[in-house]
C-alpha positions, -999 to +999 in steps of 0.1 A: -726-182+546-726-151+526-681-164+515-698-193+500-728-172+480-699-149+467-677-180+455-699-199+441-717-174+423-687-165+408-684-203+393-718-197+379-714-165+358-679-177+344-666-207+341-259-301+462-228-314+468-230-309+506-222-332+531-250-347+553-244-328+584-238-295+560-272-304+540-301-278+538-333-284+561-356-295+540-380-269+531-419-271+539-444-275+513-460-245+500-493-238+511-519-218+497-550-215+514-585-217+491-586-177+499-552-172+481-564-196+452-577-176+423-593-203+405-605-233+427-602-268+413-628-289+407-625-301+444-629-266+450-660-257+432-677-292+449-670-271+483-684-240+470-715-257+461-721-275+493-718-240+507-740-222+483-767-249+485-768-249+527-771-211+521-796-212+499-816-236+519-816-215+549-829-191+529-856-210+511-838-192+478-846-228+451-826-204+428-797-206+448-802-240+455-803-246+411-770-227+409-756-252+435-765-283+415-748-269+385-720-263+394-717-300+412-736-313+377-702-298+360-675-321+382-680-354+377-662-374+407-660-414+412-666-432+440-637-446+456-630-472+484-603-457+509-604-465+547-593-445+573-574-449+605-600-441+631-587-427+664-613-431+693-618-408+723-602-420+753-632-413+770-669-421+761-690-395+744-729-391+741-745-397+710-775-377+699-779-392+669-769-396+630-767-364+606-778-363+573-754-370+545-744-341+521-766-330+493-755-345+460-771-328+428-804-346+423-810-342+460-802-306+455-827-301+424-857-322+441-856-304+474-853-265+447-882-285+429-904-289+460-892-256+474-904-238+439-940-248+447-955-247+414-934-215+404-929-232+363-906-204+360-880-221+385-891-256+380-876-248+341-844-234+355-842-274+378-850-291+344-825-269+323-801-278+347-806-310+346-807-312+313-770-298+311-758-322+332-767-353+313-743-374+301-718-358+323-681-381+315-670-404+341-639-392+362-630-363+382-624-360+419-622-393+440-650-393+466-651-415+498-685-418+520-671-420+556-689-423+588-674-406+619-687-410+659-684-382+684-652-376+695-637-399+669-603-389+643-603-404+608-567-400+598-562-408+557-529-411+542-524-395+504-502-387+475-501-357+459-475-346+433-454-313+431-464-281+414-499-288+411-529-280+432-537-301+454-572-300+471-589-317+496-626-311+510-649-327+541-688-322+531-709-330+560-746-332+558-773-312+574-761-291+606-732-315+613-695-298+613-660-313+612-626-300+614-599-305+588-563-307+594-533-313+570-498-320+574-467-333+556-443-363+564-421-341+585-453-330+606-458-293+596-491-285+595-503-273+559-543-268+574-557-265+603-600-255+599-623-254+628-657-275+622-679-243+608-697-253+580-713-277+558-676-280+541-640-273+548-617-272+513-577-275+518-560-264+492-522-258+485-495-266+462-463-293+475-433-287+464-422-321+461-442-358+452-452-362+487-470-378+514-499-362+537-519-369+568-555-354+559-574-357+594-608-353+600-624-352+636-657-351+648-660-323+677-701-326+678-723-348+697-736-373+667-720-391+642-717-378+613-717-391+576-696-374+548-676-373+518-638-365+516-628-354+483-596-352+465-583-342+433 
């Protein structure tokens, strides 16, 4: 959890003429992994926050959990209808149950609100916060609520364009975690994250207008509701 404090944080304090058979391969798309990304989009910083505020809330730190919902206050996104295809296990799988969905800022201040306890200090910090995200403009990142069962693969199909980030993040709610995996047309794999926190980013840089396959599946035992997000 501690990658996530030190991100996010950081947000906070700063704002030819060849023949066919003689053509060139085609060359893969370059990929940068949110490590190599100096700045992270505002996909990116949605990520961050998710991971600050589960942090945060294992440590019962409402500070924390203030400095997650501002930096979430600062992206706008819109909701946007997309459906998946949905690839079933072959085999049936137990279900325990439903997580919880993702936090989303006023869920984020109200549980730093009844975390604070009284403390006015803090509760000023939830309300100044608050404040400063008022009359935030409409836009930003596209976000899709999904719902996944055990076992399950949502595979979404999307467009990116050359020479500019491109970012794409899974937030799943309470203890829930689910794996990530990109790939081009041609099948080379761009990301490929194991299901180990409350969000997985994907970000890298095509060379080309393109076409990806952003797959999410669900390793756990209950289904799981979440947001994909894309710039």
């Amino acid at each position: 959890m501690t990658r996530w404090i030190a991100g996010a944080l950081s947000l906070v304090l700063a704002a030819g003429g060849a023949s066919a058979e003689e053509a060139a391969p085609t060359p893969k798309p370059v990929n940068r992994t949110p490590a190599q990304i100096a700045a992270p989009g505002p996909v990116g910083r949605l990520a961050l926050a998710q991971g600050l505020f589960a942090a945060s809330l294992s440590q019962r730190d409402p500070v924390g959990m203030i400095a997650a919902a501002r930096i979430t206050l600062a992206v706008p996104v819109r909701d946007k209808d997309r459906k998946p295809e949905t690839i079933a296990p072959t085999e049936p799988v137990p279900t325990t149950g439903t997580s919880a969905q993702p936090f989303d800022a006023a869920a984020m201040l109200r549980a730093a609100r009844a975390l604070a306890a009284g403390d006015e200090a803090v509760l000023a910090q939830a309300d100044a916060a608050e404040a400063e995200g008022a009359g935030q403009v409409i836009g930003g990142p596209a976000r899709t609520r999904a719902r996944i069962a055990p076992g399950s693969e949502d595979r979404w199909t999307m467009a990116f364009y050359s020479a500019a980030l491109a970012e794409v993040a899974v937030l799943a709610g309470g203890d829930a975690s689910l794996e990530l995996t990109v790939t081009d047309g041609d099948g080379n794999v761009i990301c490929a994250l194991p299901g180990d926190g409350p969000a997985n980013l994907c970000g890298w840089v095509p060379d080309w207008n393109a076409t990806f396959t952003v797959a999410v599946r669900n390793p756990g035992p209950a289904t799981v509701a979440y947001w994909l997000l894309t710039d």
